[in-house]
C-alpha positions as CSV (number, residue, x, y, z in Angstrom):
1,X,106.2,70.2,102.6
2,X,109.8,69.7,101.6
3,X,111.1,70.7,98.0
4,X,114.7,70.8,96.4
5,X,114.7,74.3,96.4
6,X,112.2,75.9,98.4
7,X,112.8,79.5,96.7
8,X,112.4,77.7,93.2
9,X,108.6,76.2,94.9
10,X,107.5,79.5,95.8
11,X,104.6,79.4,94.1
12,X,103.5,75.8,94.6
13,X,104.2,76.2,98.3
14,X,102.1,79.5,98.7
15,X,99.8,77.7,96.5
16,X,99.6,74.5,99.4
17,X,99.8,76.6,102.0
18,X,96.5,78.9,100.9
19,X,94.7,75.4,100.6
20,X,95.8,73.6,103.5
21,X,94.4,77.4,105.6
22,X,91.0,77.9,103.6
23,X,90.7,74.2,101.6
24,X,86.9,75.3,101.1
25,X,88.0,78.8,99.1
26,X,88.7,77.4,95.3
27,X,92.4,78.5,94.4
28,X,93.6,81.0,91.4
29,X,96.1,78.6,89.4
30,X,99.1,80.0,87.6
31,X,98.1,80.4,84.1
32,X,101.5,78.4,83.1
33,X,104.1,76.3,85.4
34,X,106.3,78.9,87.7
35,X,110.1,79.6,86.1
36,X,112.5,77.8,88.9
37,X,115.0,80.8,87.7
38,X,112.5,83.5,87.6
39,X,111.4,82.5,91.5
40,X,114.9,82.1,92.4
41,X,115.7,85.5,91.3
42,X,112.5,87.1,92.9
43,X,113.4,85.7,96.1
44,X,117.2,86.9,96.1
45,X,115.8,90.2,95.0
46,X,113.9,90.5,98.0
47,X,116.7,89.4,100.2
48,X,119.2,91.8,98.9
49,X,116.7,94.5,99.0
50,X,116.4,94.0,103.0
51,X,120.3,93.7,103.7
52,X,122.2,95.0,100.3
53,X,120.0,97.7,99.3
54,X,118.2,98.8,96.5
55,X,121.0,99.1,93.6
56,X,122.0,95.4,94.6
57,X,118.1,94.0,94.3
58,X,117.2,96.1,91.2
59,X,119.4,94.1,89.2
60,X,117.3,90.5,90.3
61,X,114.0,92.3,89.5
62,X,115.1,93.4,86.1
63,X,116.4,89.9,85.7
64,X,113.5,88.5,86.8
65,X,111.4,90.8,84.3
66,X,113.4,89.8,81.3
67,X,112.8,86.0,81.6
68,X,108.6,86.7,82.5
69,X,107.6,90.4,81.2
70,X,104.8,90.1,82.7
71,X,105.3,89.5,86.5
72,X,103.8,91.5,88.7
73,X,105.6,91.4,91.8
74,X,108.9,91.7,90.4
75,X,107.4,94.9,88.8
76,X,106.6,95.8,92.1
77,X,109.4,95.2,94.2
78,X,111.2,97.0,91.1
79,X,109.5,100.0,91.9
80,X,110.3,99.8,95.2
81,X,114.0,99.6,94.8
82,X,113.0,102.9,92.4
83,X,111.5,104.6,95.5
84,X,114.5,103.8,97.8
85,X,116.6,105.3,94.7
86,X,114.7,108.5,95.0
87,X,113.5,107.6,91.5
88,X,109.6,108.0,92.0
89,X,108.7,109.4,89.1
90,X,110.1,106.0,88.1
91,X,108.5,103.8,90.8
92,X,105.6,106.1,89.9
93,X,105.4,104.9,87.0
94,X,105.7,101.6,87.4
95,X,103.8,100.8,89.8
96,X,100.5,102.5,87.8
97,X,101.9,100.4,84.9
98,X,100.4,96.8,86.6
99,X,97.0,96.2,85.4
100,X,93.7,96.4,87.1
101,X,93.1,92.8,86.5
102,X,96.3,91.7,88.4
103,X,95.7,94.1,91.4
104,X,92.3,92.8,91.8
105,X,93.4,88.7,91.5
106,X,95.9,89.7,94.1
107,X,94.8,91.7,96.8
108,X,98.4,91.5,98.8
109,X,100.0,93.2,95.8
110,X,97.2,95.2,95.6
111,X,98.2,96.5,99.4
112,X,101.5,96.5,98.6
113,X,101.3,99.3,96.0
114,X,98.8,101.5,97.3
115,X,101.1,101.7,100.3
116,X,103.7,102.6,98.4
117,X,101.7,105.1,96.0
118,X,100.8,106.8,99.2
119,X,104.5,107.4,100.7
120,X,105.1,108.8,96.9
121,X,102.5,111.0,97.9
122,X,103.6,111.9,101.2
123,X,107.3,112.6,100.4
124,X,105.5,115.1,98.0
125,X,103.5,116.5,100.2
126,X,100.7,115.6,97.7
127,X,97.4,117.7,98.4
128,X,95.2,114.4,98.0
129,X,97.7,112.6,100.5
130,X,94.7,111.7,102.8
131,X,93.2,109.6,100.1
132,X,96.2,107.9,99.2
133,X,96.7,106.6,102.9
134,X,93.1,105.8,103.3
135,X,93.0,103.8,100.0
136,X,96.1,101.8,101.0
137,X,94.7,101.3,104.7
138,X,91.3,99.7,102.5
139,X,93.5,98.0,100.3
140,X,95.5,96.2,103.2
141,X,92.8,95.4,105.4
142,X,90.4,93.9,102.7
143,X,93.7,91.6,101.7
144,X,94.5,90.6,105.5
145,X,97.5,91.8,105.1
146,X,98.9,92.3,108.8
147,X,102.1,93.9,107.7
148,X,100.7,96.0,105.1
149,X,98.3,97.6,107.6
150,X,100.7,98.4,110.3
151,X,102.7,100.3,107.5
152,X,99.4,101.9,106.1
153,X,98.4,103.0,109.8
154,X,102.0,104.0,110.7
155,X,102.0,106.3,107.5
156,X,98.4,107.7,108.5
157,X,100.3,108.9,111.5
158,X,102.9,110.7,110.3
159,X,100.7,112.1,108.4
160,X,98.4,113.3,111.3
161,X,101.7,114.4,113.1
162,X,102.7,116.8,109.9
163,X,98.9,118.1,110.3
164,X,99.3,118.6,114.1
165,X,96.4,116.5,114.4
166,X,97.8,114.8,117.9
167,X,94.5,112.7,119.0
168,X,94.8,111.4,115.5
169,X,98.5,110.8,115.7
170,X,98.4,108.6,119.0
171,X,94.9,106.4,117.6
172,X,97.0,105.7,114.3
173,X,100.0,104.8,116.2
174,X,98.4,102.8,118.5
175,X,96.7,101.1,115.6
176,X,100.2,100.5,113.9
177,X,101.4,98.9,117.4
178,X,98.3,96.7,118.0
C-alpha cells in the first residue's frame, strides 16, 4: 500500500487493511470521501498528544472539529486532552456528547471512551466505579481491542488495590501483563 501522504490515507488504508484481515466481513464505508486536512490534523493531534502534551494536541482536535463537526474521534481524543487538563467535567461532557449510533458502528471508539469514562470515575472516587471499569473491560474485549484491555484491566487493578482487594489486584495485573 503506498500513498502520497499516508496520514492524509488514513482512512482508505484502515479501510484496506480491515479487508485484506477479514475480506469475508462486508465493510462500513465513509458516508462521504475523508478530508486530506481533517486526517492530517487528526494524526498530528495524536502525535503531539504523546510527546507535546495535551495543550499542544487540543488545538489539532479543535481544528480538526471545525472543518468536520461531526467527527468522532477527534471528539474523543479532544476529551482526552480535557482529562489530561484536569478539565473532566469537560471531557465528561464530551465524551457523553458522541451518539449511540457512532459508538455502536465503531466498537474501538466505543472502548476508547468507556475507558476513559471510567478513570473519570476513578479520579472521583465515583461510588459506581466498579461498573464503569467493567463496562469499559466489555467494551474493549468485544472490539478486540488489545491495548484498550490492558488499560481497562490495569485500571480494574488499581481499583482492587484502593479496595485492598490483593487476590484481585494481582489477577487484574496479571491480566494487564498477559
Amino acid at each position: 500500500i503506498s500513498y502520497p501522504s499516508l496520514p492524509a490515507a488514513l482512512q482508505s488504508i484502515s479501510q484496506q487493511l480491515l479487508h485484506l484481515l477479514n475480506p469475508k466481513q462486508s465493510l462500513l464505508l465513509a458516508s462521504k470521501k475523508a478530508n486530506p486536512i481533517t486526517s492530517l490534523a487528526l494524526a498530528k493531534g495524536m502525535q503531539a498528544l504523546q510527546q507535546e502534551g495535551p495543550i499542544r494536541a487540543i488545538k489539532y482536535f479543535q481544528a480538526v472539529l471545525l472543518l468536520e463537526e461531526e467527527n468522532d474521534w477527534a471528539k474523543a481524543y479532544s476529551a482526552r486532552s480535557s482529562f489530561a487538563l484536569g478539565q473532566w467535567i469537560e471531557a465528561e461532557t464530551l465524551f457523553k456528547g458522541i451518539t449511540t449510533q457512532a459508538l455502536v458502528n465503531d466498537p474501538s471508539l466505543d472502548a476508547f471512551i468507556h475507558y476513559w469514562l471510567a478513570q473519570i470515575a476513578f479520579r472521583r472516587g465515583a461510588v459506581e466505579l466498579d461498573e464503569y471499569v467493567n463496562t469499559a473491560i466489555k467494551k474493549a474485549e468485544s472490539a478486540s481491542d488489545a491495548k484498550q484491555m490492558a488499560r481497562s484491566y490495569r485500571l480494574k487493578a488499581q481499583s482492587s488495590w484502593h479496595q485492598q482487594d490483593w487476590p484481585a489486584h494481582q489477577m487484574w495485573s496479571d491480566k494487564a501483563q498477559a
